[in-house]
Backbone as numpy.savetxt, mean C-alpha at the origin, in Angstrom:
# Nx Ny Nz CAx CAy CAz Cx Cy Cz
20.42 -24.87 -17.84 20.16 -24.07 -19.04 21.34 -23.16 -19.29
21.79 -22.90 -20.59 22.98 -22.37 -20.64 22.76 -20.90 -21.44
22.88 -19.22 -21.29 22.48 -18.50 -21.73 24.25 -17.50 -22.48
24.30 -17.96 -24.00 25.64 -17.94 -24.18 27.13 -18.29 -23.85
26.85 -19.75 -23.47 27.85 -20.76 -22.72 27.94 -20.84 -21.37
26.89 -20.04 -21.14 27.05 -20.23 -19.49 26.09 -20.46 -18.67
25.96 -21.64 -17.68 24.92 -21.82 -16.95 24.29 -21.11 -15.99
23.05 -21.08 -16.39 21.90 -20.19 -15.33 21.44 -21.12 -14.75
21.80 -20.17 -13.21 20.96 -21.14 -12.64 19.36 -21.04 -12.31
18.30 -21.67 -11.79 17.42 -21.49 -12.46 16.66 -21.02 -10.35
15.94 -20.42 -10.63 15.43 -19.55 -9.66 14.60 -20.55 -8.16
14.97 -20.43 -7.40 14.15 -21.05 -6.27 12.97 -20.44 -5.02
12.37 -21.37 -4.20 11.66 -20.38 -3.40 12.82 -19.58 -2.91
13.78 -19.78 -2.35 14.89 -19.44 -1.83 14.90 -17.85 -1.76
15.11 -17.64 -3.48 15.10 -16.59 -4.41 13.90 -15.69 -4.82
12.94 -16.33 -3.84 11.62 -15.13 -3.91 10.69 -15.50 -2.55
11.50 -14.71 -1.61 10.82 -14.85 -0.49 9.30 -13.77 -0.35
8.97 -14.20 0.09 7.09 -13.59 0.10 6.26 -13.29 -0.43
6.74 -14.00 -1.23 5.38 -14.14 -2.51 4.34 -15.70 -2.05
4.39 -16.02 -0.96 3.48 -17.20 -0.56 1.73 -16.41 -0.72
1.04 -16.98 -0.90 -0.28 -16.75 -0.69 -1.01 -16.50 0.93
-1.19 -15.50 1.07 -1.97 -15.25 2.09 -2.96 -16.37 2.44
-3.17 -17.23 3.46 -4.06 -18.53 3.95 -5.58 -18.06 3.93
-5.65 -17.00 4.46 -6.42 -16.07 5.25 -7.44 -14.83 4.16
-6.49 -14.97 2.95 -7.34 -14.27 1.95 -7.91 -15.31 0.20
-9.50 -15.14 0.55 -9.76 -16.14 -0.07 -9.90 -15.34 -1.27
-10.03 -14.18 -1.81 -9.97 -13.51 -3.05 -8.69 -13.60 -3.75
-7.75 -13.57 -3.08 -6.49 -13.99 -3.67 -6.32 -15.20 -3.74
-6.50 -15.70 -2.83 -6.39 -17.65 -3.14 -7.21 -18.14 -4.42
-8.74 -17.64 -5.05 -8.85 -17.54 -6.00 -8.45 -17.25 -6.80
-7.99 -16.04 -6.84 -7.45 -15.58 -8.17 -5.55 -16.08 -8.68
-4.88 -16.32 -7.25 -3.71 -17.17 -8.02 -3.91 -18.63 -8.45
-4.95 -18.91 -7.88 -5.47 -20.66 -8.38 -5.53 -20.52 -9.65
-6.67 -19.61 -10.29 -6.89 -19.44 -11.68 -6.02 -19.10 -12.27
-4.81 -18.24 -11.91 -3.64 -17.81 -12.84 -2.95 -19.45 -13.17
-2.68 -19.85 -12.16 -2.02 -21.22 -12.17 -2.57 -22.36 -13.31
-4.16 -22.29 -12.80 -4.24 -23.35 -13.73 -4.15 -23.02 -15.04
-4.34 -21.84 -15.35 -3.83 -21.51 -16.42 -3.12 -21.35 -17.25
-1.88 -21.07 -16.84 -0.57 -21.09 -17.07 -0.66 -22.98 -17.48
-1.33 -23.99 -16.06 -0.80 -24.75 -16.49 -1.05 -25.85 -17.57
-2.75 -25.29 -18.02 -3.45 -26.16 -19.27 -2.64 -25.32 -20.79
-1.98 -24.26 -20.44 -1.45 -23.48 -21.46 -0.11 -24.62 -21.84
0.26 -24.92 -20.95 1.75 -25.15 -21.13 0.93 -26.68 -21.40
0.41 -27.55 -21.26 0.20 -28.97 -21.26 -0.47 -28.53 -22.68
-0.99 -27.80 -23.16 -1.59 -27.59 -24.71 -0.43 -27.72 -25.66
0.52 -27.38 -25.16 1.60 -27.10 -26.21 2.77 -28.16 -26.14
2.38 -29.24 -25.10 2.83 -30.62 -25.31 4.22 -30.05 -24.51
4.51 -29.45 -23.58 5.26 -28.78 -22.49 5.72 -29.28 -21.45
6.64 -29.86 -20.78 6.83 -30.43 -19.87 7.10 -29.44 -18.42
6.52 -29.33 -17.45 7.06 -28.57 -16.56 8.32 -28.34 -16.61
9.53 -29.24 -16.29 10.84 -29.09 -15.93 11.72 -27.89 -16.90
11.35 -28.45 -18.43 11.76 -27.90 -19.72 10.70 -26.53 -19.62
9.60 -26.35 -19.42 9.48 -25.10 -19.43 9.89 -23.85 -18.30
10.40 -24.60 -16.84 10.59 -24.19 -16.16 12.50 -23.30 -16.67
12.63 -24.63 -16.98 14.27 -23.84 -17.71 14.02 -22.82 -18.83
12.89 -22.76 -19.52 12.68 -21.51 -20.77 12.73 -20.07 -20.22
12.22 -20.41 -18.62 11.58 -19.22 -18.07 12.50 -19.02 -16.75
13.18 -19.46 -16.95 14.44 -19.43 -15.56 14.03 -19.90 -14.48
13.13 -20.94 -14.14 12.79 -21.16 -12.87 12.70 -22.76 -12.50
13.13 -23.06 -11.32 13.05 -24.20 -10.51 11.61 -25.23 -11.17
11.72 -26.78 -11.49 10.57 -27.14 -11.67 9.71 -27.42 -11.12
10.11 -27.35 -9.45 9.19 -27.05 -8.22 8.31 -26.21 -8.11
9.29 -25.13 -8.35 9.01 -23.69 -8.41 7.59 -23.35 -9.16
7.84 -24.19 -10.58 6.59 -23.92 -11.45 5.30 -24.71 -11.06
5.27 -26.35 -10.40 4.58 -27.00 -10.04 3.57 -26.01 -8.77
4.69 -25.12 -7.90 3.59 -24.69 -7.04 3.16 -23.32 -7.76
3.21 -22.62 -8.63 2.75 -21.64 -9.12 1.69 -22.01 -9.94
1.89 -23.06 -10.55 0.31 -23.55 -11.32 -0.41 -23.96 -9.96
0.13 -24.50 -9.11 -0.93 -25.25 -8.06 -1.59 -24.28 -7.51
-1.07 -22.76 -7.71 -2.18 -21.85 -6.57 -1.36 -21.39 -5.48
0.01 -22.09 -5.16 0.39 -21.77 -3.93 1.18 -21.15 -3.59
1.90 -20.50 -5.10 3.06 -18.98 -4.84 1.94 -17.83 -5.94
2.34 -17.12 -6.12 2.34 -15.93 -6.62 3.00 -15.58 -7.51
2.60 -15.26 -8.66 3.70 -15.25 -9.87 4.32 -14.20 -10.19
5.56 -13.53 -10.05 6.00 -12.61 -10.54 5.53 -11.57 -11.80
5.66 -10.68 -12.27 4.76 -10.09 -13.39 5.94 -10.84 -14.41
7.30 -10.67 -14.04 8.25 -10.93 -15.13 8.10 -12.60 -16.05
7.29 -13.44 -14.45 7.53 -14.73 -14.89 6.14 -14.89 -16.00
4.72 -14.28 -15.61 4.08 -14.27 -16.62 4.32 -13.55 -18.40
5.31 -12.38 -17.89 5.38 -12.13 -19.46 6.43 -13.04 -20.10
7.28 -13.72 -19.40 8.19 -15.17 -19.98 7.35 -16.26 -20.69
6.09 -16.81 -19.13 4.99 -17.79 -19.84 4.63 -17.02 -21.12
4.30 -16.20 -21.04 3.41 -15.59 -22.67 4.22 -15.90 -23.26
5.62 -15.60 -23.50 6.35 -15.66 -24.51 6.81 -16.93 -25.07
7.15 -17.81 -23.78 7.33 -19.37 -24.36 6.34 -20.15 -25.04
4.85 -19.91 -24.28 3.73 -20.43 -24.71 3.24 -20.21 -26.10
3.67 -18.47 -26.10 2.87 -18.40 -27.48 1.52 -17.96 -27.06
0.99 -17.63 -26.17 0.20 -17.00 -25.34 -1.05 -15.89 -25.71
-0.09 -15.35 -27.20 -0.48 -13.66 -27.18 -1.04 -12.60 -26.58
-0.33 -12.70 -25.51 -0.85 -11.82 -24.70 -1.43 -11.63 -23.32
-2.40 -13.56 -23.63 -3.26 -13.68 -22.65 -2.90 -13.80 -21.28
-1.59 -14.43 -20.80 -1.25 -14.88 -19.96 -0.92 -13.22 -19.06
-0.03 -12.18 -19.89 0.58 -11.71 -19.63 -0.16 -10.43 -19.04
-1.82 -10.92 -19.86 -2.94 -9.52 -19.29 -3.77 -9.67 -17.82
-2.94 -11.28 -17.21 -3.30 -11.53 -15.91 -2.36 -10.28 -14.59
-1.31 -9.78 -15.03 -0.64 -9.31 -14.22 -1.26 -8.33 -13.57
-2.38 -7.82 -13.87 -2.80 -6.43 -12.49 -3.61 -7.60 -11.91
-4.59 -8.42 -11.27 -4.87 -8.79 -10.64 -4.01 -9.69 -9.63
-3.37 -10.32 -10.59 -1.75 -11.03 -9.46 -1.08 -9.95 -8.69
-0.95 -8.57 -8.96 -0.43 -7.60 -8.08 -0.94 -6.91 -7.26
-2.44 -7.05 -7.52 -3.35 -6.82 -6.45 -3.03 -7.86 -5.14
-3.38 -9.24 -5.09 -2.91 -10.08 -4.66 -1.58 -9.84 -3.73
-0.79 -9.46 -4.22 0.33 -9.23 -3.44 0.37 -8.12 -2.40
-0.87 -7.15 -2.23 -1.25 -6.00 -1.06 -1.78 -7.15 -0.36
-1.33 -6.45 0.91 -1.96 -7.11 2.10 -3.26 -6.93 2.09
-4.41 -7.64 2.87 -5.93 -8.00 2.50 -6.48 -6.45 2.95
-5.62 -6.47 4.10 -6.53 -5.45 5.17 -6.20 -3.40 4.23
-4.98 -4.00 3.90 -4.71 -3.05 2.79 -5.59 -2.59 1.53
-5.32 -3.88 1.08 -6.55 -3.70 -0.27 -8.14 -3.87 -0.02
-8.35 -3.70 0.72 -9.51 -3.63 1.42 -10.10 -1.58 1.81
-8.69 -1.25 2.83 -8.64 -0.05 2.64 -9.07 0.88 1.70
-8.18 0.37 0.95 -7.96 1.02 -0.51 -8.81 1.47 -1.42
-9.92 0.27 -1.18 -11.45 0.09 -2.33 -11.98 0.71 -1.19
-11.80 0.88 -0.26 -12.97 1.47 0.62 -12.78 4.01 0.38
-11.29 3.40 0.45 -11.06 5.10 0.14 -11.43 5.62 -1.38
-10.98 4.39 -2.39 -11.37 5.15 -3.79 -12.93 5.33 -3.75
-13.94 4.81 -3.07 -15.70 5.09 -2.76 -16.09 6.57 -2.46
-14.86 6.64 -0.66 -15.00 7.62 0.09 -15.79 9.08 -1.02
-16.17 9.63 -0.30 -16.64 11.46 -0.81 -16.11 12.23 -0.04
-15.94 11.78 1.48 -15.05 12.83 2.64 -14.30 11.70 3.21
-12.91 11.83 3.51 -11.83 11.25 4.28 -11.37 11.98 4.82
-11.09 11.18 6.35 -10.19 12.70 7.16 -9.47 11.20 7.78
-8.18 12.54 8.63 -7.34 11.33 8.95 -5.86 11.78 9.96
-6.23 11.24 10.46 -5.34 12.40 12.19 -4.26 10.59 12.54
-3.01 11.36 12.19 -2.02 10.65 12.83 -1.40 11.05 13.70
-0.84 10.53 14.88 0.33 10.88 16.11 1.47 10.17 16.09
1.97 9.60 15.17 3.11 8.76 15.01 3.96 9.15 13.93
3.37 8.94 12.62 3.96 8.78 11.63 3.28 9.87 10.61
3.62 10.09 9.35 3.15 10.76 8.23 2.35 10.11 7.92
1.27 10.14 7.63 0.01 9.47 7.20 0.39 8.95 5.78
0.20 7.47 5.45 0.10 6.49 4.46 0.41 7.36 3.20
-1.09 7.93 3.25 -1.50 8.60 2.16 -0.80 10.13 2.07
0.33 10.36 2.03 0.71 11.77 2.23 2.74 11.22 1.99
2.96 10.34 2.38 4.10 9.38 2.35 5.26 9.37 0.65
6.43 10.00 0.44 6.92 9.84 -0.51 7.58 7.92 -0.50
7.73 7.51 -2.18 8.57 6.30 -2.48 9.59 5.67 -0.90
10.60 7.08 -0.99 11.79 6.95 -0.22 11.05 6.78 1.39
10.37 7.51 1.74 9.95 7.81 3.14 9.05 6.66 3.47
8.61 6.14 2.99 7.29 4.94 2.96 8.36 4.10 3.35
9.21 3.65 2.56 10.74 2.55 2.50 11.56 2.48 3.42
11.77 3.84 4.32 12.38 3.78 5.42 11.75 3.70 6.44
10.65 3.81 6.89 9.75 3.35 7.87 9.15 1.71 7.50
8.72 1.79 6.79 9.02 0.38 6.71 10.11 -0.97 7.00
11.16 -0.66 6.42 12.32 -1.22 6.82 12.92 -1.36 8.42
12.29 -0.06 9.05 12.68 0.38 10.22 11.57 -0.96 11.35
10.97 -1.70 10.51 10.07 -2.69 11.29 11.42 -3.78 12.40
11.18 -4.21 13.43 11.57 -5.02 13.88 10.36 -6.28 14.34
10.70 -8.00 14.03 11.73 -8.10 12.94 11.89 -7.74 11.88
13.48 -7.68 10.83 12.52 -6.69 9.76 12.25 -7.63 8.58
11.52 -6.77 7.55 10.63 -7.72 6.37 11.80 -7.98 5.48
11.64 -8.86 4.42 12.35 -9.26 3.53 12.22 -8.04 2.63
13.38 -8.18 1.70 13.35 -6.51 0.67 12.09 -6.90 -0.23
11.83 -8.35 -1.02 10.75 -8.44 -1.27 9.32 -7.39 -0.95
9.10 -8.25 0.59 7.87 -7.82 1.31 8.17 -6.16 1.81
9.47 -5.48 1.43 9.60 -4.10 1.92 8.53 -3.58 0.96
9.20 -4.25 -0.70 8.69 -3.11 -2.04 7.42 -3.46 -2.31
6.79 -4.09 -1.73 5.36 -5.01 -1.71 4.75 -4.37 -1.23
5.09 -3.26 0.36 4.41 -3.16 0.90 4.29 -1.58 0.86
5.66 -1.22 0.09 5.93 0.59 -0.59 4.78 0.11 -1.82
4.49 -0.43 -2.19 3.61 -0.47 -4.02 2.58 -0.47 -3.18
1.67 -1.02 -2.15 0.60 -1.01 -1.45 -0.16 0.03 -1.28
1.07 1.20 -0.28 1.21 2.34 0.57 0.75 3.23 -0.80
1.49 3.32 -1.80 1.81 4.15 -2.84 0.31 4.12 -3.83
-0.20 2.82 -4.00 -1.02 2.97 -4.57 -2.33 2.94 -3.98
-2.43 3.37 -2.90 -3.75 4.21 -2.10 -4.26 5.95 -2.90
-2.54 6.14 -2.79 -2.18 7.88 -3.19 -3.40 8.09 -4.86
-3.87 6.92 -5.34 -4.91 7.27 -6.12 -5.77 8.21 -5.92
-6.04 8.40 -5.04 -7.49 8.99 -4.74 -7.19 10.68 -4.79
-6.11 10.72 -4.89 -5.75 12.05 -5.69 -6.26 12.27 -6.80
-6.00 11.09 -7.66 -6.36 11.73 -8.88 -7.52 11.28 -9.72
-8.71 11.21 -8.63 -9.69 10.79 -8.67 -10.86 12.28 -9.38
-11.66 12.25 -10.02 -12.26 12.97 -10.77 -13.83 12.93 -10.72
-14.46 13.43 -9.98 -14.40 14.82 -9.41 -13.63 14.04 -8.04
-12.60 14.97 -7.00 -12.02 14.49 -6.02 -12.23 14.48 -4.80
-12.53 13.65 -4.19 -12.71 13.57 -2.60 -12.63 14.89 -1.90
-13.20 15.19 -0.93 -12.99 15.80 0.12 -11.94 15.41 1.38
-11.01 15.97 1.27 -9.37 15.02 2.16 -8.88 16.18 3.27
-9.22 15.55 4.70 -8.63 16.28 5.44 -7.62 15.48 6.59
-6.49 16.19 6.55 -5.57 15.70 7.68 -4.93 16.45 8.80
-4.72 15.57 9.62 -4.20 16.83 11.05 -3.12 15.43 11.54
-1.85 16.29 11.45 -0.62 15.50 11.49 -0.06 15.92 13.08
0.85 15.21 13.68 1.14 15.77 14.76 2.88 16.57 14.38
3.39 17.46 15.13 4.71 18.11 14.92 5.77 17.09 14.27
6.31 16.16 15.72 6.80 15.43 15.91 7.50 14.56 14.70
6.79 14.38 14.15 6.88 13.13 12.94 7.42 14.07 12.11
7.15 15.22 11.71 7.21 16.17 10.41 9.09 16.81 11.02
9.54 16.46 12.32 10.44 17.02 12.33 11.11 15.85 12.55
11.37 14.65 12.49 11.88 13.27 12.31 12.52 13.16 10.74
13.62 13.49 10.41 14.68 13.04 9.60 14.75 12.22 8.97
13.09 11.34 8.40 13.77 9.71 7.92 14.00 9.42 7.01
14.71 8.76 6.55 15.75 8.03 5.36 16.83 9.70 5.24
17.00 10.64 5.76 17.83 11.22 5.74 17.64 12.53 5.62
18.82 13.86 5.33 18.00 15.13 4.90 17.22 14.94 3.51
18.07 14.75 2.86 17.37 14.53 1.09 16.06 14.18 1.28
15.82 12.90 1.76 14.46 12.69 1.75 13.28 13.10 2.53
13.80 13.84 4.06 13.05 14.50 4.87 12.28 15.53 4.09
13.48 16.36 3.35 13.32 17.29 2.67 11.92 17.15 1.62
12.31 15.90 1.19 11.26 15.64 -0.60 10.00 15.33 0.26
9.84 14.73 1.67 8.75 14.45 2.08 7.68 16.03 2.59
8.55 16.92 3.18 7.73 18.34 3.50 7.42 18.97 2.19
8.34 18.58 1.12 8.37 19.32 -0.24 6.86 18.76 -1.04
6.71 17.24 -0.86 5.31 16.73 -0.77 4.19 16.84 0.01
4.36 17.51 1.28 3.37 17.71 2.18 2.59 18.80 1.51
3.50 20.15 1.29 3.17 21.11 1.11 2.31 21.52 -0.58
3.10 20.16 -1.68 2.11 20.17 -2.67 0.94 19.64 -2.40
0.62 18.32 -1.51 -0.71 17.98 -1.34 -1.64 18.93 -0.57
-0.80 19.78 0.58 -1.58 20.83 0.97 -2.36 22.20 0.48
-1.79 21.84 -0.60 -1.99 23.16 -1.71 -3.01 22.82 -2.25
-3.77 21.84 -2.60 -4.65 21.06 -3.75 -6.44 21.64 -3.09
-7.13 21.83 -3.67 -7.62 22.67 -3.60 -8.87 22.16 -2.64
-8.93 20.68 -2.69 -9.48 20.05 -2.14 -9.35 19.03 -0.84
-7.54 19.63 -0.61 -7.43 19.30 0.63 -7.17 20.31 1.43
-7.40 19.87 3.41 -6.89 20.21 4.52 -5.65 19.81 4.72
-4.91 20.29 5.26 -3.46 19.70 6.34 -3.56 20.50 7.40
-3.53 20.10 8.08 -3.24 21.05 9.90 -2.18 20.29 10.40
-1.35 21.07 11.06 -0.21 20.54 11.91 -0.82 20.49 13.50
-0.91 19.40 14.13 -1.07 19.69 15.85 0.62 19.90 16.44
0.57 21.44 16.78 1.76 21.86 17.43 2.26 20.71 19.01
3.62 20.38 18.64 3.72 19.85 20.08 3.62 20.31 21.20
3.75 21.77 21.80 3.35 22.37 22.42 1.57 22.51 22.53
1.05 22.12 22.75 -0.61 21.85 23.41 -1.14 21.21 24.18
-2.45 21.50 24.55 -3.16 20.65 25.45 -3.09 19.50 24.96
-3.16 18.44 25.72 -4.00 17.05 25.73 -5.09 17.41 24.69
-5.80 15.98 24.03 -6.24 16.12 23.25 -6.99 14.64 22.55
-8.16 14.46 22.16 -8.79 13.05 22.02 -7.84 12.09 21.16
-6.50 12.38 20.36 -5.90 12.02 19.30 -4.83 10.93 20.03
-4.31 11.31 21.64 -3.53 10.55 21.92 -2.90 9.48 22.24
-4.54 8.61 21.86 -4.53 6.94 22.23 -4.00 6.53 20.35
-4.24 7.10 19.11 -3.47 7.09 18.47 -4.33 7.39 17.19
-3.95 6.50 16.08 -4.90 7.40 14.99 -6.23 7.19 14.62
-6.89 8.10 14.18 -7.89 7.46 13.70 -8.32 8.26 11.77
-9.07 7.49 11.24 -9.32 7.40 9.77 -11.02 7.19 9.79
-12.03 8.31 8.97 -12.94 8.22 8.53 -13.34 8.48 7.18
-14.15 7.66 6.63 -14.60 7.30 5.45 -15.83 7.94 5.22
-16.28 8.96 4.46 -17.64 8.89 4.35 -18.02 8.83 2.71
-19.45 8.24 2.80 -19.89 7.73 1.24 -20.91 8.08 0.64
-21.32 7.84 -0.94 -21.94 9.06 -1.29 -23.45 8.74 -0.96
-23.63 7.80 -0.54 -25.19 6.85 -0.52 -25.19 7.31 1.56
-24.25 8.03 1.69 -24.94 8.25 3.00 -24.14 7.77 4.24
-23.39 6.74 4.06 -23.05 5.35 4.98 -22.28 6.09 5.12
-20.75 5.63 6.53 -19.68 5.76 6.84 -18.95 4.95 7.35
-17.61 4.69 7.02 -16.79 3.83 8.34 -15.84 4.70 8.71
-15.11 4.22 10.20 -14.15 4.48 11.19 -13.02 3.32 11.44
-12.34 4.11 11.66 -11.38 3.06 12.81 -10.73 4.00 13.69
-9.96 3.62 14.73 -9.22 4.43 15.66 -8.40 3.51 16.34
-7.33 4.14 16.61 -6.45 2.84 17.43 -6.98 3.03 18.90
-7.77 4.21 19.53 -8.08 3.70 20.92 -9.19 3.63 21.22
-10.07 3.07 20.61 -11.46 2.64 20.11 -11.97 1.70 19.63
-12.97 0.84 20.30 -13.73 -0.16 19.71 -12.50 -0.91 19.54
-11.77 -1.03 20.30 -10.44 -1.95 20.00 -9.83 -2.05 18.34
-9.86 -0.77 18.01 -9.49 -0.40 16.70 -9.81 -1.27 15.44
-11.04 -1.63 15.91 -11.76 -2.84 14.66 -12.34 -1.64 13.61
-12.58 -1.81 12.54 -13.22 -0.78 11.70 -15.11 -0.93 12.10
-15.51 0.47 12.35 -16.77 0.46 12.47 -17.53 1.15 11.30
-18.76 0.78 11.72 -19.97 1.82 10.83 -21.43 1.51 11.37
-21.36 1.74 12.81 -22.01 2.05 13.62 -22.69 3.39 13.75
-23.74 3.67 13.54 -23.63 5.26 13.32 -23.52 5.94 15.07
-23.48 5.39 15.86 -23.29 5.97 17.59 -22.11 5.99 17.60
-21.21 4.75 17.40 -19.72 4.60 17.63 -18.98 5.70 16.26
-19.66 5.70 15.05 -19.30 7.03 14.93 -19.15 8.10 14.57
-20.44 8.21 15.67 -20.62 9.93 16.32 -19.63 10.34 17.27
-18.86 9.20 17.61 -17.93 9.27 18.39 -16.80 9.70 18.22
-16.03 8.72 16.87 -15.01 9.00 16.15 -15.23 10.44 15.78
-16.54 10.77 15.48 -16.37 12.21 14.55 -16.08 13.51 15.43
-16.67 13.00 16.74 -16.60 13.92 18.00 -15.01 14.52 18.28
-14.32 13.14 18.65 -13.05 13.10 18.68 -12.20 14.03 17.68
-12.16 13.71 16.29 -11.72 14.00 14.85 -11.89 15.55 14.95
-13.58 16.07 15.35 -13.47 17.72 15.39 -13.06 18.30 16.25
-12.72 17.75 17.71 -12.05 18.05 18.50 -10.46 18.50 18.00
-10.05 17.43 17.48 -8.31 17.45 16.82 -8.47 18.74 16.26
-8.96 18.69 14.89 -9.00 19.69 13.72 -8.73 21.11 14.88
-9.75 21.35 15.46 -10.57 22.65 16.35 -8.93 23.06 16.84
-8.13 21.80 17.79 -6.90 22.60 18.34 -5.86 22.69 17.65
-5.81 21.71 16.40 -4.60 21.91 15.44 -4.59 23.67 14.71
-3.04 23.66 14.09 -3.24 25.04 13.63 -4.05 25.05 12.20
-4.19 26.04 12.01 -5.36 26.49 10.48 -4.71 25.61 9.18
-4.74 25.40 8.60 -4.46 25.30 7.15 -3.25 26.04 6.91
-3.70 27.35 6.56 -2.85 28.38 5.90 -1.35 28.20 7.42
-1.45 28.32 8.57 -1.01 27.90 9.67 0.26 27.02 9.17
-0.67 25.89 9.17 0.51 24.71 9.15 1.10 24.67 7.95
0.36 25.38 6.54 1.37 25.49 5.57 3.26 26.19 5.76
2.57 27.19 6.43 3.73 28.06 6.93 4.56 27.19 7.90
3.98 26.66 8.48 4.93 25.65 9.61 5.91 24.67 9.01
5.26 24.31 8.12 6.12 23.52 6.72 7.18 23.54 6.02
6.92 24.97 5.67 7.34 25.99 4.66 8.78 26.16 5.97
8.79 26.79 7.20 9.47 26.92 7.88 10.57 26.19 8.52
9.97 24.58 8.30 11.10 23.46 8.37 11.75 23.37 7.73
11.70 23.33 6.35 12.35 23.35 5.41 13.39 24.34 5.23
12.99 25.72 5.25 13.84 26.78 5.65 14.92 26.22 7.05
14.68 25.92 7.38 15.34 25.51 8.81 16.89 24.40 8.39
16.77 24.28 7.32 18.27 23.41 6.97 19.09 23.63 5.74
């Protein structure tokens, strides 16, 4: 295909690594099946040949054969192209939030619908800045920091994931959100000063919100139930709850109400030795000062 005398070349799997379909998630395996066939009775309506439409839209005619078949994932860009070649108006192109759902990991988007429910979330990390508390930049460099590491693809796949949990902020009327972070992490440098910086500069607006906790657990303290690693509770408005914990129940998600009475045991334990609120604001406030 030639775009003002010059040949394009036309896009391969090569050229979009991880956008395969999860095996393992059958809500998405549905829903890119249906994008596909769609796309591909659209394009056979209009007397369309794969190959030739694949060149309209910049892409391999392979490429397009497995995207109608169900078995890649379609870019948002490549559906607003189909709309446009097809003639579509629109329709093709109003598939794109569910195809990007699709692209969060299961256990992720799973999370996710489980926190926008939540009425109380609390959430005690010893490693890292908690998901949900995480700037663009800072999400991106821990991520990346994976060994082996992910494709840049599956990096920004998995920053859009992280990022769009952070909903439940601006949820109306808003959750009840409490967190107890450990020192450690908050004085870890990552992706650099600039961004260390924008990440405490974000701690301290979410700590402000009227409806959340932040506690810092000072590194200097006792031992403490938090140190086998994190744990996350859910509670809902009909009553129910879930858990997870990384040194618990082999960190499967529960909603057991014994197993957790357990988690919750643990969780008020943390809170009880971390510093106050107003505490760890200042502790914050003080890092920052510190460079």
């Amino acid at each position: 295909m030639s775009v003002d005398g010059e040949v394009r070349r036309l896009r391969t799997e090569a050229d979009e690594p991880g956008w395969e379909v999860d095996p393992d998630d059958e809500w998405g395996l549905a829903v890119v099946a249906t994008v596909g066939r769609q796309l591909r009775l659209r394009r056979e309506a209009v007397g369309m040949r794969a190959g030739d439409f694949g060149k309209a839209v910049g892409y391999g005619e392979d490429l397009v054969y497995k995207i109608e078949g169900g078995k890649r994932i379609p870019r948002p860009e490549y559906l607003d192209r189909a709309d446009d070649v097809l003639d579509a108006g629109g329709l093709l192109a109003a598939m794109k939030d569910d195809v990007a759902k699709v692209r969060y990991p299961k256990k992720v988007r799973d999370l996710a619908q489980m926190e926008a429910r939540a009425v109380e979330i609390g959430v005690y990390e010893c490693n890292i800045i908690a998901g949900l508390l995480q700037t663009p930049e800072h999400a991106r460099s821990v991520i990346r920091a994976a060994q082996p590491p992910y494709s840049l693809d599956d990096v920004e796949r998995m920053v859009a994931a992280r990022l769009a949990r952070q909903s439940v902020f601006d949820r109306d009327p808003a959750p009840s959100i409490h967190f107890v972070l450990e020192e450690a992490p908050l004085r870890r440098q990552v992706g650099g000063t600039r961004a260390w910086r924008q990440q405490l500069e974000r701690l301290l607006e979410v700590g402000r919100l009227h409806y959340v906790t932040l506690q810092v657990m000072p590194t200097n303290t006792e031992a403490h139930p938090g140190l086998d690693g994190r744990i996350e509770l859910l509670k809902f408005a009909d009553g129910t709850a879930a858990g997870r914990s990384d040194g618990a129940f082999n960190g499967r998600p529960i909603t057991d109400p014994k197993q957790l009475h357990i988690l919750e045991l643990r969780y008020g334990t943390i809170r009880a030795q971390a510093l106050s609120s107003r505490e760890s604001l200042e502790f914050i406030e003080q890092l920052l000062g510190e460079t």
